[in-house]
C-alpha positions in Angstrom: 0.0 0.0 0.0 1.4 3.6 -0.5 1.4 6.4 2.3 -1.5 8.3 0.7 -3.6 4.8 0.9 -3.7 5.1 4.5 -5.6 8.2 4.4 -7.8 6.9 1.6 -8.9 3.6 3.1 -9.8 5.7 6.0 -11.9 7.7 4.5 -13.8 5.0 3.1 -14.2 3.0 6.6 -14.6 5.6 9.1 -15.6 8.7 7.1 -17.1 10.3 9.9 -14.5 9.5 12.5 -12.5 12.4 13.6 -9.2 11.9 11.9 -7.7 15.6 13.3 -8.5 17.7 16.7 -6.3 20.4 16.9 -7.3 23.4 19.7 -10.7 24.4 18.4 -10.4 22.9 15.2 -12.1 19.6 14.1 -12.0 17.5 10.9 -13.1 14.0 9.7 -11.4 11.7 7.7 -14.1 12.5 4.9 -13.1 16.1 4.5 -9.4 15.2 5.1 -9.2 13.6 2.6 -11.3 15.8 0.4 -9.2 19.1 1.6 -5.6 16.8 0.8 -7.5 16.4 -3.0 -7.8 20.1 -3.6 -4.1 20.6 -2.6 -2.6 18.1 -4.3 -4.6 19.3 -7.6 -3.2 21.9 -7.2 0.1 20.9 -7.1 -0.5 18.9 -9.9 -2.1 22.1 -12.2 1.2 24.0 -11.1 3.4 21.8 -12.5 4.8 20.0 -9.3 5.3 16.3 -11.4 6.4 12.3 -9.5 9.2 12.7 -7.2 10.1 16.6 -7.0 10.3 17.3 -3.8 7.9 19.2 -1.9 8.5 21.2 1.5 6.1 21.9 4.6 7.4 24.8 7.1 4.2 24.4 9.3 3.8 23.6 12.7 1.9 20.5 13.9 -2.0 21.4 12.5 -5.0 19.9 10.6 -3.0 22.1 7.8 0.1 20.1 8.0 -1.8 16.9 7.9 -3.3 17.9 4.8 -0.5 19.1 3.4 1.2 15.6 4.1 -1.2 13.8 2.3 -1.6 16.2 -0.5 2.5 16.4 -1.9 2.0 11.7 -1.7 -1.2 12.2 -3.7 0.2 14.4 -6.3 3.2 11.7 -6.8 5.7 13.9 -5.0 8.1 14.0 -2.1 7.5 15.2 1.6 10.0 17.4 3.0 8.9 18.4 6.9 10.5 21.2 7.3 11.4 22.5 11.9 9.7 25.4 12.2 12.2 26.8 14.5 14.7 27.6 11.8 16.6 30.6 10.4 17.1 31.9 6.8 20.2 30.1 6.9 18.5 27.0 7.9 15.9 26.9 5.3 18.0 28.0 2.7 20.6 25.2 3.0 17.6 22.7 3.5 15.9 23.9 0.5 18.5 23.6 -1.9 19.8 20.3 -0.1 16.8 18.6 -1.1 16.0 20.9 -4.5 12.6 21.5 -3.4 9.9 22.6 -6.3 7.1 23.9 -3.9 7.0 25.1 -0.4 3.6 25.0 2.0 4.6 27.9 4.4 3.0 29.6 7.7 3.1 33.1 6.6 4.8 34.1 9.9 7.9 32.0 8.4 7.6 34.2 5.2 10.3 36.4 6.6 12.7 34.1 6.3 12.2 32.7 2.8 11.4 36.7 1.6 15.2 36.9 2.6 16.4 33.8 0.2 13.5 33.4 -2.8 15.9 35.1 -4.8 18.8 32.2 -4.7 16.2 29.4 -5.0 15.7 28.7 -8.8 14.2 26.1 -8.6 11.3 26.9 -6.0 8.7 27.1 -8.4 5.4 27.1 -6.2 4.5 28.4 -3.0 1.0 27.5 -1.0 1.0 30.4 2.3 -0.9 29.3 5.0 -2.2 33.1 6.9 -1.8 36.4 5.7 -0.8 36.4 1.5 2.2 37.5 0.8 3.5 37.9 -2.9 7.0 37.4 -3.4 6.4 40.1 -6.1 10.4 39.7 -6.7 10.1 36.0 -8.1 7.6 36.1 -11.2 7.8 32.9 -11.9 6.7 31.8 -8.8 3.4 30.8 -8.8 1.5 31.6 -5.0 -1.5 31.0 -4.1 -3.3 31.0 -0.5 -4.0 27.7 1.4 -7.5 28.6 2.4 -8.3 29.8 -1.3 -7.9 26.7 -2.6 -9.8 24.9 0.1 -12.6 27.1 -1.0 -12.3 26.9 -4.6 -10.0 23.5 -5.4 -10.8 20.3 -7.0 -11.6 17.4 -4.9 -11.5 14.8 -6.9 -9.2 12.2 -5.8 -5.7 12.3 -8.7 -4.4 9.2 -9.9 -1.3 9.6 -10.2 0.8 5.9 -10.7 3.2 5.5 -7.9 5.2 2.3 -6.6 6.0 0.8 -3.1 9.1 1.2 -3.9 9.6 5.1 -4.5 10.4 7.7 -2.6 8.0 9.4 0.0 9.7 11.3 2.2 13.2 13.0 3.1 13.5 13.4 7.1 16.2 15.9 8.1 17.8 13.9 11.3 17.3 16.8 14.5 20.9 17.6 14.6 21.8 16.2 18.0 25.4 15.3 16.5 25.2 19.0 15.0 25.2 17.3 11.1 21.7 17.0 9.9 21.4 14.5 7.1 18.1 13.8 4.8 17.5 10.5 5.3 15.2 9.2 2.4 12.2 6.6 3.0 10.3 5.0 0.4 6.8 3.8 0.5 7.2 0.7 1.6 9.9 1.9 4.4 7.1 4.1 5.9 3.9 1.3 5.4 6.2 -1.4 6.7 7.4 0.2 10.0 4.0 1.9 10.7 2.0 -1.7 10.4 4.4 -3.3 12.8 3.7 -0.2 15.1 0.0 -0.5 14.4 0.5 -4.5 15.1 2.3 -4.3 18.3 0.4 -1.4 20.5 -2.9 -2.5 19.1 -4.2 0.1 17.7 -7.6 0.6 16.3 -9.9 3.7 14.7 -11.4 4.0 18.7 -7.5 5.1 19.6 -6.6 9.1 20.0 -3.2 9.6 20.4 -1.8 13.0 22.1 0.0 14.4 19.7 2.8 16.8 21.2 5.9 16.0 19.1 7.1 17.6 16.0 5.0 15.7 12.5 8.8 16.6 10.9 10.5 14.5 13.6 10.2 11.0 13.2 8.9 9.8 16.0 5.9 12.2 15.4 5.6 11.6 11.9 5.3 7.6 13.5 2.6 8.8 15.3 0.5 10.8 12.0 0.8 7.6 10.5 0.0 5.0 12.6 -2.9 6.8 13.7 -4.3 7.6 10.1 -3.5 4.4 9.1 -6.7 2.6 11.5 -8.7 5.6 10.9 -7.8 6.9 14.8 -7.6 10.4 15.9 -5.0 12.7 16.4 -4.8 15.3 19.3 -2.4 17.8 18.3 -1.4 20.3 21.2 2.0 22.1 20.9 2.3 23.7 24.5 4.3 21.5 26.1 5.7 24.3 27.3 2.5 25.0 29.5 2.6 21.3 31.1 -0.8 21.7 32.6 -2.3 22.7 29.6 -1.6 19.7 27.7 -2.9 17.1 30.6 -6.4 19.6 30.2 -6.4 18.4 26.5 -5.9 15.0 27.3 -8.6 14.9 30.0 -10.8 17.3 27.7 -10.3 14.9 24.5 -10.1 11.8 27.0 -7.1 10.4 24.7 -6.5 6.8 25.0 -2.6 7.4 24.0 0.5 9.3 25.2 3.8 9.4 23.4 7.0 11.2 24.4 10.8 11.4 24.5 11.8 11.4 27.9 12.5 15.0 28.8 9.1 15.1 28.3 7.5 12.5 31.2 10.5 14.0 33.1 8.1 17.2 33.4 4.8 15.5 33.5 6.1 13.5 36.4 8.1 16.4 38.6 6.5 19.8 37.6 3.0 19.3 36.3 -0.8 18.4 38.1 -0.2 15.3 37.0 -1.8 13.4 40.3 -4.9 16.0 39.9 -6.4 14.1 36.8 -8.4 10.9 36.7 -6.5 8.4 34.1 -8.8 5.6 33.1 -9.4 6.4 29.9 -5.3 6.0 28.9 -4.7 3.1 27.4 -1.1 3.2 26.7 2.1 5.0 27.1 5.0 4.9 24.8 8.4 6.4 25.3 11.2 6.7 22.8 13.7 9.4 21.4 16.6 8.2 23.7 17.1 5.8 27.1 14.5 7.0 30.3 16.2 6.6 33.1 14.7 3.3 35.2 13.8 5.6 38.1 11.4 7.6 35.8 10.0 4.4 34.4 9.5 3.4 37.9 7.9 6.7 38.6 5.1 6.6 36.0 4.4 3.3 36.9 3.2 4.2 40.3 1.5 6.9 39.4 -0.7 5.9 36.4 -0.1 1.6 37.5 -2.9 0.8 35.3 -1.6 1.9 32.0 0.7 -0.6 29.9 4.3 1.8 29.2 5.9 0.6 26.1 9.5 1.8 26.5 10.9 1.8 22.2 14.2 1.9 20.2 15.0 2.9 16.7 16.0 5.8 14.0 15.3 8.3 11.8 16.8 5.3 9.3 14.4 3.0 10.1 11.3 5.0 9.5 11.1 5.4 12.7 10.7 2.3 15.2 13.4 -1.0 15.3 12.5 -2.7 18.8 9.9 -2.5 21.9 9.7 -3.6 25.1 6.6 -5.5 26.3 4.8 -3.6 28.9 4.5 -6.6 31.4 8.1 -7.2 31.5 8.8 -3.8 31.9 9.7 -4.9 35.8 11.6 -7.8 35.3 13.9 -6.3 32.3 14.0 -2.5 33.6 16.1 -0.8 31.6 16.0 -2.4 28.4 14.8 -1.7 25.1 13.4 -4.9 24.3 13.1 -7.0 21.2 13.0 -6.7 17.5 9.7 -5.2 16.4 7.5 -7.5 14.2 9.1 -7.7 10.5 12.7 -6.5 11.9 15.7 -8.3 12.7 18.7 -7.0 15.3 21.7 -8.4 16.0 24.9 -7.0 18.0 27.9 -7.5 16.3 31.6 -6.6 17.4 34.1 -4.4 14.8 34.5 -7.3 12.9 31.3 -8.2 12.1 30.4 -11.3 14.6 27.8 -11.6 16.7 28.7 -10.7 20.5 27.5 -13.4 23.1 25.5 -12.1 25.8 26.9 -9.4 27.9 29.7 -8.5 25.1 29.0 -4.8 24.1 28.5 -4.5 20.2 26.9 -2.2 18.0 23.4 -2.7 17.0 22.6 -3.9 13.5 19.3 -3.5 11.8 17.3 -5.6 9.1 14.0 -4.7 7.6 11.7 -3.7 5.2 11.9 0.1 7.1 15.4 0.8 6.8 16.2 4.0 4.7 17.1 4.2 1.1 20.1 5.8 2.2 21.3 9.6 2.8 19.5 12.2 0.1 22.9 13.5 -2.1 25.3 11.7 0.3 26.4 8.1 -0.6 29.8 8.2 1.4 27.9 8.5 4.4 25.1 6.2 3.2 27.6 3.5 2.4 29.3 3.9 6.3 26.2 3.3 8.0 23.9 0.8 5.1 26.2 -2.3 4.3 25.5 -5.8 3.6 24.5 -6.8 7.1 22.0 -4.2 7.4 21.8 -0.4 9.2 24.8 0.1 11.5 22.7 2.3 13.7 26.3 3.3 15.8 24.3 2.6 18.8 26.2 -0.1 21.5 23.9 -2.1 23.4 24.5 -6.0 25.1 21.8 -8.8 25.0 20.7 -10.7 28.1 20.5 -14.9 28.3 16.8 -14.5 26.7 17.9 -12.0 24.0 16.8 -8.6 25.2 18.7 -5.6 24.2 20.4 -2.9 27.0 21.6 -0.1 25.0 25.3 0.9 26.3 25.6 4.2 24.7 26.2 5.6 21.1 29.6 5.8 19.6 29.6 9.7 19.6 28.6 9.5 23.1 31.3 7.3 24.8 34.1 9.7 27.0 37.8 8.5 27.1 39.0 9.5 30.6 42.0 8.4 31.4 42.8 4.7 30.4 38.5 4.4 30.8 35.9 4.5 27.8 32.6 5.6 30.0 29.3 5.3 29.3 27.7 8.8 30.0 24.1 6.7 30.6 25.3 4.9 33.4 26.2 7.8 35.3 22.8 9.9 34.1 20.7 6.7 35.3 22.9 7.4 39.1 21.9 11.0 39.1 18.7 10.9 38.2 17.7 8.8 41.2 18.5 11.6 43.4 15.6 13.2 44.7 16.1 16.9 43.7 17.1 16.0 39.8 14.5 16.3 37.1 17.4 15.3 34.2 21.4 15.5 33.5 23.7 15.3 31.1 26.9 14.1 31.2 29.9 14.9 29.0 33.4 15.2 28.4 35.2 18.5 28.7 39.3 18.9 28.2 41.3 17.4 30.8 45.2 17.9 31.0 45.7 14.7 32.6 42.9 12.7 32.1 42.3 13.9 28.3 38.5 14.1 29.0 37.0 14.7 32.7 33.3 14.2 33.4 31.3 17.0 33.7 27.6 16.6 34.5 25.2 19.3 34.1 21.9 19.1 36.5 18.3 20.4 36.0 16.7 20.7 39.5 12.9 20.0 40.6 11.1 23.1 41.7 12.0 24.2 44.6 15.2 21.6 45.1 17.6 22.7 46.9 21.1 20.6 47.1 24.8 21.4 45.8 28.0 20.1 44.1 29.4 18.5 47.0 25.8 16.1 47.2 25.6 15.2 44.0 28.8 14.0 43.7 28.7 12.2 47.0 25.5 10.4 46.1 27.8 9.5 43.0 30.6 8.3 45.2 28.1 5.9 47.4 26.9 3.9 43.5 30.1 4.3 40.8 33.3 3.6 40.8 35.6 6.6 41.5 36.6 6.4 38.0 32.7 7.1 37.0 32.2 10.3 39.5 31.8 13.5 38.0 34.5 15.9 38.2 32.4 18.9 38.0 28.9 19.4 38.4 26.9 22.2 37.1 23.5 23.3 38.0 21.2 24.7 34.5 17.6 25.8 34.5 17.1 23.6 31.1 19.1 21.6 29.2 19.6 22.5 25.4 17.5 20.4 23.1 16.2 20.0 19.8 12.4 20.6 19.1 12.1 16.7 19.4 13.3 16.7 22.8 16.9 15.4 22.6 19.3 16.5 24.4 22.4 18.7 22.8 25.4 16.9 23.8 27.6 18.8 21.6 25.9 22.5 22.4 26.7 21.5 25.8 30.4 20.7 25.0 30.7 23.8 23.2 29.5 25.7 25.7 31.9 24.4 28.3 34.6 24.9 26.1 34.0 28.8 25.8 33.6 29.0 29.9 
């Protein structure tokens, strides 16, 4: 089935089901999929042909769900586009990916008004609020969004596509500070999100609270699995406002949560969380990095009745590669679980063999969802896709029954002294500390120890302890070798607008102090 399918099977099984609820906004897959028709026709009448590459700079809306399905139904390429970007930004993303058309908030217009000039071949713009012209670029042909929701056609085009073609190009979040445009065919995209569908259950009767990025993988997981069964999505982007978002999910009574774990980090230590009534949440699920087992621990005993599914994978594998299965969540704390259905792992040391339990390896991944590759990059492609599968650069062990502990990534591991240390280990100690929210722990310069650990601390409301704790409550469960040299206290840690932590801002940083 192609992505665009999933929206038109929908339609015909659960017309009236709300596919989007987004603040006061409301629409059913019916008009979904009539509203994504009008677009894409539009597309279509404006040139846009198979495969040129299409860009959305919108934030999470029933807009940005129609524009999704819109650029598959006129044959063409999705581009999500963070909306928390800079001319810079956008420029070297546009011309990255040659994009042909653009669908673009109008309050972003500054920053493309700055560029339109050095993008030849941006050839249609769709503006979402106030019109703006671009009267510079004559050949670019604008038009408003909501005009052509009025006036479009919405008949459904046919335009021949194949599993096998591109769908989408997903800019990794930058975490490493190198964002690469990792490219995922049809059947990447239909064969992760079924094994998602398969493995959390999910039905049209499921409403998902939708709080992360539809650019960012994980979220873009979340668009499809839910369109895909004809469920809803609750889009609210004010994480920022905890409280607000738990009145949404009361309001909407969502069956679904999904997060990275900065994110349940807040819901658990400085939201209302206790003040709500839970028993319409069915499930929990929590990827976009390792939670810490005393924050699993945490949500268990506050909402015990709803089953946590704690998840691995990649922007590479479209998104999802392994799960682990809510009633062992006790007895294998800390792990990431198995293989999702239709993917193979295995760890494997530098030269390729399998580790034996307990041996630290990299993870390898097989499966129809693994990436095409890297959009314009096949050096990097070819050092991460080889004949084994995905070298994901993550190191993880396996237990006697074959679940997976992730060690750390690669980029992550700090050489202090004659040591190669895990920075997760030492996070997972601190965070069991009663006054921490999150850390993160990195390597600064170190005369004698070439890298010394430096772990930087976000405190709960009202917490009050200091240095000399921290690293005492270190002392009492690491080995000396493991304590943090210095420990700094932050208000926030730097992330990406998926949630992941900044490592390498946080290096930086340290490096100009």
């Amino acid at each position: 089935m192609l992505v665009h399918q999933f929206l038109e099977s929908s339609a015909e099984q659960y017309a009236y089901n709300k596919a989007v609820i987004y603040l006061d906004g409301r629409i059913n897959y019916i008009e979904l999929e009539r509203s994504s028709n009008k677009l894409a026709n539009h597309f279509i009448a404006n040139g846009i042909k198979p495969s040129d590459r299409v860009a959305i700079l919108l934030n999470s809306s029933i807009n940005y769900v129609i524009a999704y399905f819109a650029i598959l139904k006129a044959g063409a390429v999705v581009v999500g586009l963070n909306t928390d970007t800079t001319s810079r930004i956008l420029k070297s993303t546009l011309l990255d990916c040659s994009a042909s058309a653009i669908v673009i908030d109008s309050r972003q217009g500054h920053h493309l008004a700055d560029i339109i000039e050095e993008l030849d071949h941006l050839n249609v713009m769709v503006i979402e609020g106030h019109y703006e012209k671009f009267e510079k670029r004559k050949a670019l042909a604008c038009a408003h969004f909501f005009e052509i929701q009025l006036n479009g056609d919405a008949r459904r085009p046919e335009i021949p596509r194949m599993p096998n073609d591109l769908a989408q190009i997903i800019y990794t979040s930058g975490t490493t500070g190198n964002p690469k445009g990792v490219t995922l065919s049809h059947r990447n995209l239909e064969a992760n999100t079924d094994s998602i569908v398969e493995y959390l259950n999910l039905t049209y009767k499921d409403k998902v609270m939708a709080i992360l990025p539809f650019f960012y993988s994980y979220g873009n997981s979340l668009l499809l699995t839910h369109i895909r069964v004809g469920g809803s999505l609750v889009i609210d982007t004010r994480f920022a406002y905890p409280n607000v978002i738990l009145e949404t999910m009361s309001r909407e009574r969502v069956t679904g949560f999904s997060g990275v774990p900065s994110n349940f980090a807040i819901l658990m230590h400085k939201s209302d969380i206790l003040s709500y009534r839970w028993d319409h949440i069915r499930y929990l699920t929590q990827a976009g990095g390792p939670m810490t087992p005393a924050l699993t621990v945490n949500i268990m005993k506050t909402i015990p009745h709803v089953k946590i599914f704690i998840m691995y994978g990649q922007t590479e594998a479209a998104a999802r590669l392994s799960y682990l299965e809510p009633d062992l969540l006790l007895e294998k704390i800390g792990s990431i679980g198995k293989a999702i259905p239709g993917v193979t792992l295995t760890v494997r040391d530098d030269k390729g063999n399998i580790c034996p339990p307990g041996q630290p390896g990299e993870i390898v991944a097989q499966g129809d969802n693994i990436m095409m590759g890297y959009w314009n990059q096949p050096e990097e492609t070819s050092k991460v896709l080889k004949p084994d599968g995905l070298h994901t650069a993550d190191l993880a062990r396996t237990d006697e029954d074959g679940f997976l502990y992730i060690v750390s990534r690669r980029s992550d591991m700090i050489k202090s002294g004659a040591h190669r240390i895990s920075p997760k280990e030492i996070e997972e100690i601190i965070a069991e500390h009663d006054s921490v929210v999150e850390s993160a722990v990195i390597g600064v310069p170190d005369e004698i120890l070439g890298e010394a650990l430096k772990a930087v601390i976000v405190l709960k409301q009202s917490a009050k302890t200091t240095e000399k704790d921290i690293i005492k409550h270190c002392r009492m469960n690491l080995p000396s070798f493991k304590v943090p040299k210095i420990v700094e206290f932050a208000e926030t840690l730097p992330k990406t607008s998926s949630g992941k932590i900044k490592k390498f801002q946080l290096k930086a940083d340290s490096e100009r102090k």
